[in-house]
C-alpha positions as CSV (number, residue, x, y, z in Angstrom):
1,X,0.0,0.0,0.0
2,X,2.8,2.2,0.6
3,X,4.3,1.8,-2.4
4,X,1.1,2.2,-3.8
5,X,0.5,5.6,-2.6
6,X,4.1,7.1,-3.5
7,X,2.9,6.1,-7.1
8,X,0.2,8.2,-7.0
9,X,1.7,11.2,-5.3
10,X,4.0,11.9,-8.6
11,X,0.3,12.1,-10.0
12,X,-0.1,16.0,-9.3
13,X,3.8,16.8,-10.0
14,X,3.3,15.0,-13.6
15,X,0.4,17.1,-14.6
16,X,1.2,20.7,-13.3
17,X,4.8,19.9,-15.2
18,X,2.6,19.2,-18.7
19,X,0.8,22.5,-18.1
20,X,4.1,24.8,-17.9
21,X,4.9,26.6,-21.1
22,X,7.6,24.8,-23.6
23,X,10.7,26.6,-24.5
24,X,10.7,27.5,-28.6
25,X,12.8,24.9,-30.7
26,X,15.8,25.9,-33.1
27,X,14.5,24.9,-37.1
28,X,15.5,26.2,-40.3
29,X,15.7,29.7,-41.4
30,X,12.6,31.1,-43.2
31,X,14.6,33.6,-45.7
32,X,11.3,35.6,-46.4
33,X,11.7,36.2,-42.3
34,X,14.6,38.3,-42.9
35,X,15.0,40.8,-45.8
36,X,15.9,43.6,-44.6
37,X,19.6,43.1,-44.9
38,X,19.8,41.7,-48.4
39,X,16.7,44.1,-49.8
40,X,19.3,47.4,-48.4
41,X,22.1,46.0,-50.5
42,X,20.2,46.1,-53.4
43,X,19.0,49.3,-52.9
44,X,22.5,50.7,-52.2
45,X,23.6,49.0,-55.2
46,X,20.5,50.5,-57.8
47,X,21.2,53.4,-55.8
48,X,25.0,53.7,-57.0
49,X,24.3,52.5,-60.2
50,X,21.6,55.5,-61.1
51,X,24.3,57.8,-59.3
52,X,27.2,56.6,-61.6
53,X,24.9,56.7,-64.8
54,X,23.7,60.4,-64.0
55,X,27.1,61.6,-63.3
56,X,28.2,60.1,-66.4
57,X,25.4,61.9,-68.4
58,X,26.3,65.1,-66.7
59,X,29.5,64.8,-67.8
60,X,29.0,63.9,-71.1
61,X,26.3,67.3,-70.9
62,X,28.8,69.1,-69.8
63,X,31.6,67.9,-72.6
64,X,29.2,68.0,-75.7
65,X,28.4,72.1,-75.7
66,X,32.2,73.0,-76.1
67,X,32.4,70.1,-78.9
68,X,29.2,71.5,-80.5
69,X,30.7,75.2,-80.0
70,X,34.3,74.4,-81.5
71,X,31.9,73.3,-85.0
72,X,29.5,75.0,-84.7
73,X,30.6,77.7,-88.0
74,X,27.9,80.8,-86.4
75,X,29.7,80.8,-83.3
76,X,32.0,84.0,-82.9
77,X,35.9,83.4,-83.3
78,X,37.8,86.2,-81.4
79,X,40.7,85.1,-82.8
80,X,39.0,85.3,-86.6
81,X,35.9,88.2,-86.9
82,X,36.4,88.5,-90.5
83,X,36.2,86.7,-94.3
84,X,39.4,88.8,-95.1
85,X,42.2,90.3,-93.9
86,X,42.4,93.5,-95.7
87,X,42.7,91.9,-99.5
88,X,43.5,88.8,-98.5
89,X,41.2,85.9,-97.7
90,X,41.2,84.2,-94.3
91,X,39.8,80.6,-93.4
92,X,36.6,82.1,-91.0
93,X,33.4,79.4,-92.3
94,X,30.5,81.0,-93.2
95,X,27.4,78.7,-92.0
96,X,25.3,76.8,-94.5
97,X,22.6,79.5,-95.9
98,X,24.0,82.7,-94.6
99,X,25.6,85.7,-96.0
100,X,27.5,88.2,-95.3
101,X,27.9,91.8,-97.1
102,X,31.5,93.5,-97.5
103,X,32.1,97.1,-98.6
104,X,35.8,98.3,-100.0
105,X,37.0,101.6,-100.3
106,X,40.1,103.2,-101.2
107,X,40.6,106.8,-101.3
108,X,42.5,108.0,-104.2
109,X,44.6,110.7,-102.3
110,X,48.2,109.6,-102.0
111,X,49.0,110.3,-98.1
112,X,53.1,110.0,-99.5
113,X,52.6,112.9,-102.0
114,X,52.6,116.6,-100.6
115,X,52.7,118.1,-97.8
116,X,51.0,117.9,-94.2
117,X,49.0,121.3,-95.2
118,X,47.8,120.1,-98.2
119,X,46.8,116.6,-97.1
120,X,44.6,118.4,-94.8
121,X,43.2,120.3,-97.0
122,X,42.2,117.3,-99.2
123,X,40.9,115.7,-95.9
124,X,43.6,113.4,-96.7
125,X,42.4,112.1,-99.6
126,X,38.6,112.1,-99.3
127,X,37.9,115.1,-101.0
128,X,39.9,113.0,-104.4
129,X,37.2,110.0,-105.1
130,X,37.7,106.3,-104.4
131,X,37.6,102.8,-105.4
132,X,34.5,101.5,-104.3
133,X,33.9,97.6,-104.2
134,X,30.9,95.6,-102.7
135,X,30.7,91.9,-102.0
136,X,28.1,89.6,-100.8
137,X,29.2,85.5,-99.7
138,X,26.5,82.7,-99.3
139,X,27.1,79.6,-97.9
140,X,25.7,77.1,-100.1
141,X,26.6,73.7,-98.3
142,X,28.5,73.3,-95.1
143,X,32.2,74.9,-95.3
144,X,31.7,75.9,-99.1
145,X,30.5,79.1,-99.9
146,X,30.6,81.5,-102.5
147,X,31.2,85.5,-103.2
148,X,30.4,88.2,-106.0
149,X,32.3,91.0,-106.0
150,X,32.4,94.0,-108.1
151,X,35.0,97.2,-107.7
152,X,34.6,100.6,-110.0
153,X,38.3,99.6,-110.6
154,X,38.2,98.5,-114.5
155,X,34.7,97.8,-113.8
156,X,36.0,94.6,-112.8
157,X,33.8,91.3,-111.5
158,X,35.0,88.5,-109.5
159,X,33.0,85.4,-109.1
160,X,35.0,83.3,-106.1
161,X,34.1,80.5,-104.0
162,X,36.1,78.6,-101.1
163,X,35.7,75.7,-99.1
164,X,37.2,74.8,-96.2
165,X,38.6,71.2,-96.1
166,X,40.6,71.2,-92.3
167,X,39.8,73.5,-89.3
168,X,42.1,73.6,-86.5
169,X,41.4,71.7,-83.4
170,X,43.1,70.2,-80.7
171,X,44.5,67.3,-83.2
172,X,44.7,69.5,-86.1
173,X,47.5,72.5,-85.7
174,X,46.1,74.5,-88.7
175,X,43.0,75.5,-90.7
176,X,43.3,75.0,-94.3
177,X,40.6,76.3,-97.1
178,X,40.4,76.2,-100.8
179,X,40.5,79.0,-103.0
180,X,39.0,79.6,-106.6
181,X,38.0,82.7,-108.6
182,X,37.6,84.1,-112.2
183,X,37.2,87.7,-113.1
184,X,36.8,89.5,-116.1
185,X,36.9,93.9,-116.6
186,X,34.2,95.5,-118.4
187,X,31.6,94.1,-116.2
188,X,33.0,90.8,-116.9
189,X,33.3,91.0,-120.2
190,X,37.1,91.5,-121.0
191,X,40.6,90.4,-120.0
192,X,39.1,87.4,-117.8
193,X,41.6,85.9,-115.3
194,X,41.4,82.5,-113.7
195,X,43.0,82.0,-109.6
196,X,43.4,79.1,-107.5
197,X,44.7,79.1,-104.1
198,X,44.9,78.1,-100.5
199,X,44.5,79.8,-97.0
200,X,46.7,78.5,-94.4
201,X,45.9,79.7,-90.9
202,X,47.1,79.3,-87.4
203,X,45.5,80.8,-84.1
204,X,46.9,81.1,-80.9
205,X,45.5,81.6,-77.2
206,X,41.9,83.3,-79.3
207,X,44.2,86.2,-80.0
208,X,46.5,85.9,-82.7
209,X,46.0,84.5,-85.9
210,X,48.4,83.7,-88.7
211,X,47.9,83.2,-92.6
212,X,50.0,81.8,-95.7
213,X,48.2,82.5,-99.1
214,X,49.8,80.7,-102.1
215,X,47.4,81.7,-105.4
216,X,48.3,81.5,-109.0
217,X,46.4,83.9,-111.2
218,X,46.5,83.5,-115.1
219,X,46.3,86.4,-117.3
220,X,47.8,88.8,-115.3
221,X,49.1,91.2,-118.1
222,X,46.0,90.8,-119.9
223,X,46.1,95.0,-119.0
224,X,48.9,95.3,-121.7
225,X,47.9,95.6,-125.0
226,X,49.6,93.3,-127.5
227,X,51.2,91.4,-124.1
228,X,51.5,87.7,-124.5
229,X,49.1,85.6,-122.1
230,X,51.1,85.9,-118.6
231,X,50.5,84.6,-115.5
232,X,51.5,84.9,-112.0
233,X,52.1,83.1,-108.6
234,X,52.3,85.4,-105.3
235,X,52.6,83.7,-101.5
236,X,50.4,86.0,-99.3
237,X,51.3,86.7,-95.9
238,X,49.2,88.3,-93.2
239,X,48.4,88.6,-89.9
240,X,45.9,89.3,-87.2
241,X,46.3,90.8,-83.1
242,X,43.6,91.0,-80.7
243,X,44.4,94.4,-78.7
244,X,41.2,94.4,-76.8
245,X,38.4,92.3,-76.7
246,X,37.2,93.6,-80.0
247,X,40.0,96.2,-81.3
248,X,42.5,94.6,-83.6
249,X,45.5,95.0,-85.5
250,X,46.1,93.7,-89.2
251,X,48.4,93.6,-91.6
252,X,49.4,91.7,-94.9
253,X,51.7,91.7,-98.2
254,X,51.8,89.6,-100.9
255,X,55.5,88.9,-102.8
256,X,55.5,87.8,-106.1
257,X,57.2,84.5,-106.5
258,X,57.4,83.9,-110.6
259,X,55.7,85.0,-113.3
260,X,54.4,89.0,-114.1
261,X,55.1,90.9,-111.2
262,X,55.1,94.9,-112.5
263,X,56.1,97.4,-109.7
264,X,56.1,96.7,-106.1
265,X,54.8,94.1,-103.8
266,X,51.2,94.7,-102.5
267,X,51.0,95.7,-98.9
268,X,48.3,97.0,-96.7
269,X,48.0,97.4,-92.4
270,X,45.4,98.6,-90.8
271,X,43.3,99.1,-87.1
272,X,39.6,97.2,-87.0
273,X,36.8,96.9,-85.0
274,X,34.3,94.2,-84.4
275,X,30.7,95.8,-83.2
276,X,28.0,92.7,-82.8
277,X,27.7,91.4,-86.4
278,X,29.3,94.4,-87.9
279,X,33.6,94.3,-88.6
280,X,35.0,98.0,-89.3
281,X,38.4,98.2,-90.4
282,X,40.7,101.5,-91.6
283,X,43.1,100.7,-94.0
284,X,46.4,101.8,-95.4
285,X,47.8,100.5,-98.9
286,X,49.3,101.0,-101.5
287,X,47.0,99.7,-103.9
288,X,43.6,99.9,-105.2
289,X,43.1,96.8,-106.0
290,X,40.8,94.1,-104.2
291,X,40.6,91.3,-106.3
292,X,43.1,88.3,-107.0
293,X,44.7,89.7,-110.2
294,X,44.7,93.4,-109.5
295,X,46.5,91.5,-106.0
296,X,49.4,90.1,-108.4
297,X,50.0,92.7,-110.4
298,X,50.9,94.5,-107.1
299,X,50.8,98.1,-105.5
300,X,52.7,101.3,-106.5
301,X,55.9,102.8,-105.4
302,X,55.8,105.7,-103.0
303,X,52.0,105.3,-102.8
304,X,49.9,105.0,-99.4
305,X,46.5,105.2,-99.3
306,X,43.9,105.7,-96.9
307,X,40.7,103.5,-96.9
308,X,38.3,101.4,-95.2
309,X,36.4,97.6,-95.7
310,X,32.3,97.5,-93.3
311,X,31.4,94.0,-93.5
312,X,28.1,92.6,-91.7
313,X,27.1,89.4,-91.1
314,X,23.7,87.7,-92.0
315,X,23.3,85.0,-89.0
């Protein structure tokens, strides 16, 4: 009976041990428990990914413009305001479907004749007529255009058209165009001569810009009556200084390599201006003459005279 009833006691013990709460087992890891860590990484990592890609495109935004700028032929060239240099052409592109107008003059008073007195009293040379010339250029096609031109000198017409095959860039040290023109007196009906050329140019710093013209011109004593058909090849040279942010300085001459070369070497130099699309320039030369064959048959000794080229821009 003891034994019995020390069987029965654990009874109680047994049952109040069933009703006590049971600890929670270890078991496999439900990954859809926990995504917090791996869901941040992939934020961080779209995150960094969108940040590399619109840094990239801001660079790239910030990059294009100054490519665009460097081709883009409307955009102003400090270094290069002008078509020509004071007879000479220069390798500035004119954009595709623009013009641009240019007015010569050249007084006929020699400032090298006389004295101070009575250069003043002919206003130093105004008061004496000019040569009077007026150009307009169209861009046909992208870095082609052409030019008529037509000076009271001989009555003279030039038809002349250039492209421009290289311009300078950071892998390119020089701008090169090509030059071609035919012009005949009489309002183009007379003593026709045919040029070809090239313009060389170099700029520096946007302030300074260099130029090398080599042009052959047939029929450059055509003047001469009874001459034999001559012709003439004449390397210009010429040069342009940026003295203020739109002031300049210019000069050029052109020396007669072979062929008909009367008289003296052309020369001109002169101080211009740049005023929005407008270029201003006062000239000194000693020569009338504008076009490519009244450019080799040269200038005259002991002659200087005072003129002026207004150009204006159509873009």
């Amino acid at each position: 009976m003891r034994a019995l009833s020390l069987r029965l006691s654990w009874i109680p013990a047994i049952f109040v041990i069933g009703l006590l709460p049971r600890p929670a087992l270890a078991g496999p890891v439900d990954p859809s428990a926990t995504p917090a860590s791996g869901a941040t990484a992939t934020a961080v990592s779209t995150t960094s990914a969108t940040a590399s890609q619109t840094a990239a495109s801001s660079t790239s935004s910030a990059q294009t413009p100054a490519a665009d700028d460097d081709d883009d032929e409307a955009v102003l060239d400090p270094a290069e305001p002008d078509y020509a240099i004071i007879n000479l052409p220069t390798t500035l592109r004119l954009p595709r479907h623009k013009g641009n107008f240019r007015l010569t003059h050249r007084f006929a008073g020699n400032l090298r004749s006389g004295s101070f007195g009575e250069q003043a009293s002919n206003l130093f040379g105004l008061d004496q007529g000019a040569t009077i010339g007026f150009e307009y250029r169209y861009g046909v096609t992208r870095h082609a255009e052409v030019a008529v031109y037509r000076t009271n000198f001989s009555k003279t017409i030039q038809i002349h058209g250039k492209y421009d095959a290289l311009h300078q860039s950071t892998s390119l040290p020089v701008s090169v165009s090509a030059t071609a023109s035919i012009e005949g007196t009489n309002n183009f009906q007379q003593q026709y001569a045919p040029a070809v050329g090239a313009v060389i140019s170099r700029k520096i710093a946007n302030r300074y810009a260099a130029y090398v013209v080599p042009t052959w011109v047939g029929n450059t004593a055509a003047a001469i009556l009874g001459s034999p058909r001559r012709n003439t090849f004449y390397v210009g040279i010429g040069g342009r200084a940026r003295v203020t942010s739109a002031m300049y300085l210019v000069g050029e001459l052109s020396p007669r390599a072979a062929g008909y070369a009367p008289d003296v070497t052309e020369y001109g130099f002169g101080l211009e201006t740049r005023v929005g699309g407008h270029v201003f320039a006062l000239t000194f030369t000693n020569t009338f003459g504008t076009t490519d064959a009244q450019i080799a048959r040269g200038g005259t000794s002991h002659a200087l005279y005072l003129g002026f080229n207004l150009a204006r821009k159509f873009f």
